[in-house]
VOPAGU-2260 file (C-alpha; in pm, 1 decimal, decimal comma):
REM VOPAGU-2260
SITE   aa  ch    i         X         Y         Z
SITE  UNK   A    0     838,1     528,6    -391,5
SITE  UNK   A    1    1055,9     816,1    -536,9
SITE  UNK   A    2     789,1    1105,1    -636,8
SITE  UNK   A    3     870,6    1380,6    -851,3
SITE  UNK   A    4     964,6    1713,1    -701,0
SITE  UNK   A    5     575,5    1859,6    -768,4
SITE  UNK   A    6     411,4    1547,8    -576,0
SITE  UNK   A    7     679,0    1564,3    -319,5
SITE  UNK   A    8     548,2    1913,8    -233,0
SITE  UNK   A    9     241,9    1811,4    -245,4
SITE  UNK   A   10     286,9    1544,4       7,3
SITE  UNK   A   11     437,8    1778,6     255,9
SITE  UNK   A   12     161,1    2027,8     221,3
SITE  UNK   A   13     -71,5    1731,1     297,0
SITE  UNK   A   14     115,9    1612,0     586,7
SITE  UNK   A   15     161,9    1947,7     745,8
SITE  UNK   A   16    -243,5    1985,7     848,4
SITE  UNK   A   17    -444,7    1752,1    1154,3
SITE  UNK   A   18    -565,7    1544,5     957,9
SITE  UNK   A   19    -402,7    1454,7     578,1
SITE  UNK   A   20    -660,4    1300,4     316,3
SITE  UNK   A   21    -936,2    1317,1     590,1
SITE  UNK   A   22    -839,4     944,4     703,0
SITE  UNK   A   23    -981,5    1024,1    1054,5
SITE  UNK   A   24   -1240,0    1188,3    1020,6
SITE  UNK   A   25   -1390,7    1050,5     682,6
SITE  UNK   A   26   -1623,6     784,8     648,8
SITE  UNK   A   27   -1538,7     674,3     273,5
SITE  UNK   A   28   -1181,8     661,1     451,3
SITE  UNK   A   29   -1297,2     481,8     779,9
SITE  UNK   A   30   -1477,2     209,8     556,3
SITE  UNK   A   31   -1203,0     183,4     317,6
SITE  UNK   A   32    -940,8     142,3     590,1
SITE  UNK   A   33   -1217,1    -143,9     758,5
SITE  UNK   A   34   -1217,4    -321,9     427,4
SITE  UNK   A   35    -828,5    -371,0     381,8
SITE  UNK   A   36    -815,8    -502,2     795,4
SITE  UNK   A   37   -1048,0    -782,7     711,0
SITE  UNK   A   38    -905,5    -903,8     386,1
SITE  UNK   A   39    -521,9    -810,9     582,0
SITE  UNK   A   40    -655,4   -1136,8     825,2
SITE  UNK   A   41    -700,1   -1323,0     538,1
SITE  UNK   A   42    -422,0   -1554,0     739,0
SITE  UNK   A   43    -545,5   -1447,7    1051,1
SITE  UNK   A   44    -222,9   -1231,1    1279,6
SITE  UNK   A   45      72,7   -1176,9    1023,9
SITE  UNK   A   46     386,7   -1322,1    1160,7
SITE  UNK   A   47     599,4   -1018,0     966,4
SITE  UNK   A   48     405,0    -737,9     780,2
SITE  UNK   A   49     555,5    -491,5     534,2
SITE  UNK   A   50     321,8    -158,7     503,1
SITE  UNK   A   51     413,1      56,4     218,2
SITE  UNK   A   52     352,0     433,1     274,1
SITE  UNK   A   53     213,7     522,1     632,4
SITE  UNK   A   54      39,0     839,8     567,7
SITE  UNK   A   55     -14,4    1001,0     915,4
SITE  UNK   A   56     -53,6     641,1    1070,1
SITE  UNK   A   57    -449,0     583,5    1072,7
SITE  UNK   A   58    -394,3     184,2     905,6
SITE  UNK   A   59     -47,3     128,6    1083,8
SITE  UNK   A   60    -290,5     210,0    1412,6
SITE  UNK   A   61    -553,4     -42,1    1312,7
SITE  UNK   A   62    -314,7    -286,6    1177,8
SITE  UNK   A   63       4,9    -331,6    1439,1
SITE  UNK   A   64    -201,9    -475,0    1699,7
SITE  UNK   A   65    -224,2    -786,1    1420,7
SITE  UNK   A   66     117,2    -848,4    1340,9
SITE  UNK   A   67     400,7    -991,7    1568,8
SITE  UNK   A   68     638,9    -759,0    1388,5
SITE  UNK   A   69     562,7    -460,4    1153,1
SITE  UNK   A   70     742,3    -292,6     933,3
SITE  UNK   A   71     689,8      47,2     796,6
SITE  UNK   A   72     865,1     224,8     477,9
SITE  UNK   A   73     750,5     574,9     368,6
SITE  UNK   A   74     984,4     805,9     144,1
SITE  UNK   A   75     849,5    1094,4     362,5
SITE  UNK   A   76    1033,7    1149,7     699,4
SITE  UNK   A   77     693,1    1313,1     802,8
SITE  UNK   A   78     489,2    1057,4     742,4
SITE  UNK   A   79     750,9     789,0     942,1
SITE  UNK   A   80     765,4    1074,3    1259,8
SITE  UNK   A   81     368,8    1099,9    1242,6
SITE  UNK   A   82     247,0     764,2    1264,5
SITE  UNK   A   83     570,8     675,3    1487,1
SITE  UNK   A   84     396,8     906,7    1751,5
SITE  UNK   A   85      90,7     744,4    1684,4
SITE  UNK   A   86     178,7     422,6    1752,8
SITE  UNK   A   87     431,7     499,8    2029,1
SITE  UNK   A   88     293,7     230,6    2239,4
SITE  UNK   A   89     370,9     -50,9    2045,6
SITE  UNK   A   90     753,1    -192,6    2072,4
SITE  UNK   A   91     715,9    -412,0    1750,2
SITE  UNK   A   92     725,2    -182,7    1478,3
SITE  UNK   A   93    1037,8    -139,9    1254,9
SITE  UNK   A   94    1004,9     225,8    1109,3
SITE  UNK   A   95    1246,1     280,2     719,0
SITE  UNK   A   96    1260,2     647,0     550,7
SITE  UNK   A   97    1295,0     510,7     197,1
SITE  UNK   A   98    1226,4     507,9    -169,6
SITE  UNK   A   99    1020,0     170,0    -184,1
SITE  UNK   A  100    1203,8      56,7    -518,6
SITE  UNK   A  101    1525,4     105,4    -338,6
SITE  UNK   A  102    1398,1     -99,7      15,1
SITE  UNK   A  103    1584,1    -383,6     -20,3
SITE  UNK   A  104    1569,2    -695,7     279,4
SITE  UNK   A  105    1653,7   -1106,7     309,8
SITE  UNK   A  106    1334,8   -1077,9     484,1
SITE  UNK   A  107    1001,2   -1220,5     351,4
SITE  UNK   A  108     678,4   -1149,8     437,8
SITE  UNK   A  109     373,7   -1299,0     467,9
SITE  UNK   A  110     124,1    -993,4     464,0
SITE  UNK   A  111     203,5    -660,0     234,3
SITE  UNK   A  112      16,5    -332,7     202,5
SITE  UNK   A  113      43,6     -60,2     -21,5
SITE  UNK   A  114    -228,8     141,1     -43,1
SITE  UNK   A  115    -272,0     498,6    -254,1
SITE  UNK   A  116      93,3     515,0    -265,0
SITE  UNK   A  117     184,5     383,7    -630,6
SITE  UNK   A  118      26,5     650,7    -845,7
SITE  UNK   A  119     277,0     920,9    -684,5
SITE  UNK   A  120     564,9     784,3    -934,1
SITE  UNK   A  121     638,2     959,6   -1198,6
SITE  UNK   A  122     536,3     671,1   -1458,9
SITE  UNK   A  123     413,5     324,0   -1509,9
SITE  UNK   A  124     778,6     200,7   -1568,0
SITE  UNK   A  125     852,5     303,4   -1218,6
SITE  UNK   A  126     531,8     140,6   -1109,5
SITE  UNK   A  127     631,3    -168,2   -1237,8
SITE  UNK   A  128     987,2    -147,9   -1083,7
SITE  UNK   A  129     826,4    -106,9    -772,1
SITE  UNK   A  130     565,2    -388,8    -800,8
SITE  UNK   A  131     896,7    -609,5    -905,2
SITE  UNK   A  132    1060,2    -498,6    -611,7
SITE  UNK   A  133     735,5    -570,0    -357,3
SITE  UNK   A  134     635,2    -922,5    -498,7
SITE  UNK   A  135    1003,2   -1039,4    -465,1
SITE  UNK   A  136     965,8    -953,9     -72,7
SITE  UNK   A  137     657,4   -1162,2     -61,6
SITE  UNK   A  138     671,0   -1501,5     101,8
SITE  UNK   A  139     497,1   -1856,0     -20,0
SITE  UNK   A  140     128,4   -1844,5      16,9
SITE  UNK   A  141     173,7   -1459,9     119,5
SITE  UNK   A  142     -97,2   -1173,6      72,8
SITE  UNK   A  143     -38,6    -858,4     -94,4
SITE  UNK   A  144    -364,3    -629,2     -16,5
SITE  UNK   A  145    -341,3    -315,4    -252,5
SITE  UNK   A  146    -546,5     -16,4    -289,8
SITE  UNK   A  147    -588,8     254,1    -491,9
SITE  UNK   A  148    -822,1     565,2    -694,4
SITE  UNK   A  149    -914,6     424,7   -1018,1
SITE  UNK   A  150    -739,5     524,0   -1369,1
SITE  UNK   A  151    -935,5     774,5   -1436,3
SITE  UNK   A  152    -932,8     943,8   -1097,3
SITE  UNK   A  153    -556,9     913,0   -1080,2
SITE  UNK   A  154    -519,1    1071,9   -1436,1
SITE  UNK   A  155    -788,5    1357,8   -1332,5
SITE  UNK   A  156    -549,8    1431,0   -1033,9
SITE  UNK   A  157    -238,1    1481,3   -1269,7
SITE  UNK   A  158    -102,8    1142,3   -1229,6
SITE  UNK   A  159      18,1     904,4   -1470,5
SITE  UNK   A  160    -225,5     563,3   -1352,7
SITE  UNK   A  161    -425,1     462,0   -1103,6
SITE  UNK   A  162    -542,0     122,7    -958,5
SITE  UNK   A  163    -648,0     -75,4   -1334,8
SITE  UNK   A  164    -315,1     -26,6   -1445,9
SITE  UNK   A  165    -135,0    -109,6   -1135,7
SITE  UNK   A  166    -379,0    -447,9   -1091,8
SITE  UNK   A  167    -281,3    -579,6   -1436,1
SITE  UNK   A  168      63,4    -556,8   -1328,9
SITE  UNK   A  169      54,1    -763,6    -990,7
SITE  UNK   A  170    -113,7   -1000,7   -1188,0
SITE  UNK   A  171     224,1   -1105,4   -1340,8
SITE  UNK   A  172     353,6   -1237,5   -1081,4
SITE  UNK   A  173      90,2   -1297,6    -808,9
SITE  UNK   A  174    -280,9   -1447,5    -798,7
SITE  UNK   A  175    -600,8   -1177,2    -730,8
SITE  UNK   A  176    -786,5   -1355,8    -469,0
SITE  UNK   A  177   -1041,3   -1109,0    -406,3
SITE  UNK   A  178   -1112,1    -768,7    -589,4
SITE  UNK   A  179   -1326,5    -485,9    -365,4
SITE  UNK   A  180   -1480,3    -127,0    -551,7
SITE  UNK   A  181   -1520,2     131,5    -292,3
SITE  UNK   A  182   -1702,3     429,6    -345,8
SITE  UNK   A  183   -1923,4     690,5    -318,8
SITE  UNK   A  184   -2125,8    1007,8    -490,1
SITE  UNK   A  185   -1838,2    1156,3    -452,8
SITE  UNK   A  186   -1583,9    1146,3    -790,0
SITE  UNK   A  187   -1268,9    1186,4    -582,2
SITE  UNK   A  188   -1402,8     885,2    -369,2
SITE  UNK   A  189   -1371,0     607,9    -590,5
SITE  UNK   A  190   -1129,4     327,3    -526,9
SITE  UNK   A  191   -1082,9     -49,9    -615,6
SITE  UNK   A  192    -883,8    -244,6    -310,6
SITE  UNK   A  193    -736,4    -606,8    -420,5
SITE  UNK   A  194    -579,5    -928,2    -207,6
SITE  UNK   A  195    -331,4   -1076,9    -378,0
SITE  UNK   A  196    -144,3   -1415,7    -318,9
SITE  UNK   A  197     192,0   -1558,8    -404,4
SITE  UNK   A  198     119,3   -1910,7    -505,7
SITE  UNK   A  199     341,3   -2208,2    -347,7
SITE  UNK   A  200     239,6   -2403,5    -683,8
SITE  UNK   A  201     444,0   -2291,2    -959,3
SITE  UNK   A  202     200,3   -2434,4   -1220,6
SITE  UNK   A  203     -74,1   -2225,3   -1113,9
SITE  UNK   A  204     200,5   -1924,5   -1131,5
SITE  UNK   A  205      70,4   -1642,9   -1389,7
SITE  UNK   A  206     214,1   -1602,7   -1664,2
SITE  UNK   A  207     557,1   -1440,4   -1630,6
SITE  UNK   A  208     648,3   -1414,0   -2014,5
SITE  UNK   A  209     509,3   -1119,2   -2133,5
């Protein structure tokens, strides 16, 4: 992702306290992140997993010991040295400081996540660039798991869309296998996480005209 100079202030701010978004120590957070683990093992252990925006490293904790080989691509060099000291004791995780519509590998693989990382571009064109860019990178019969605030919640936070908007998009190119609401009392805790598949059948491809 490439975020606009106001988010990507934002994002340091966040990253410079213990604990960023409250991923720790949160239990809207801790269920979330125990909701996208189980639909990640859709396929059981992922041979080669991408994940899209690390945060401080609370999923790339829960998820390396479940892939043979991990990769890990966050624009903020932060974020990368944070959950690199995390996960320290794990030798099979590839770490990438890089705008994710940029990434670019001959690598495919099987398992994807990007989680509350897509509504920090500037627009939905960029979204879609991205989502372009991620579903190429996805293998036969691969899972995408995505998650994100809602529309709304996005839009209330200054950004330009939120999980709705992003959904429709995937569905383009890949099949929704599974579609999960998590939320709370709490407005600002409201989120919809989604697994996605790319289809080995063309015919049962969505439609790609539009």
């Amino acid at each position: 992702m490439t975020p606009d100079n106001n988010n990507y202030e934002l994002l340091e701010r966040e990253l410079a306290v213990d604990d960023p978004w409250r991923l720790d120590s949160n239990s809207f957070e801790q269920e979330r992140y125990a909701q996208m683990l189980r639909i990640s093992r859709c396929n059981g252990d992922a041979a080669h997993a991408l994940e899209v925006g690390c945060a401080a490293g609370a999923f790339t904790e829960m998820l390396a010991p479940h892939c043979q080989q991990l990769t890990v691509v966050d624009v903020m060099p932060q974020a990368i040295e944070r959950a690199r000291q995390r996960t320290k004791r794990w030798s099979h995780i590839r770490w990438r400081t890089c705008d994710i519509k940029q990434f670019s590998t001959a690598e495919r693989f099987d398992l994807i996540v990007v989680a509350e990382v897509l509504y920090y571009l500037t627009d939905v064109a960029e979204m879609h660039a991205a989502i372009r860019n991620l579903s190429g990178m996805l293998a036969p019969n691969g899972a995408l798991v995505f998650g994100s605030a809602r529309d709304a919640t996005c839009r209330r936070w200054g950004h330009a869309a939120g999980a709705e908007t992003v959904i429709a998009l995937f569905k383009e190119s890949l099949l929704e296998v599974e579609r999960l609401h998590c939320h709370t009392e709490s407005v600002n805790e409201d989120c919809l996480l989604v697994l996605f598949r790319k289809s080995t059948n063309s015919s049962e491809q969505p439609n790609l005209g539009h």
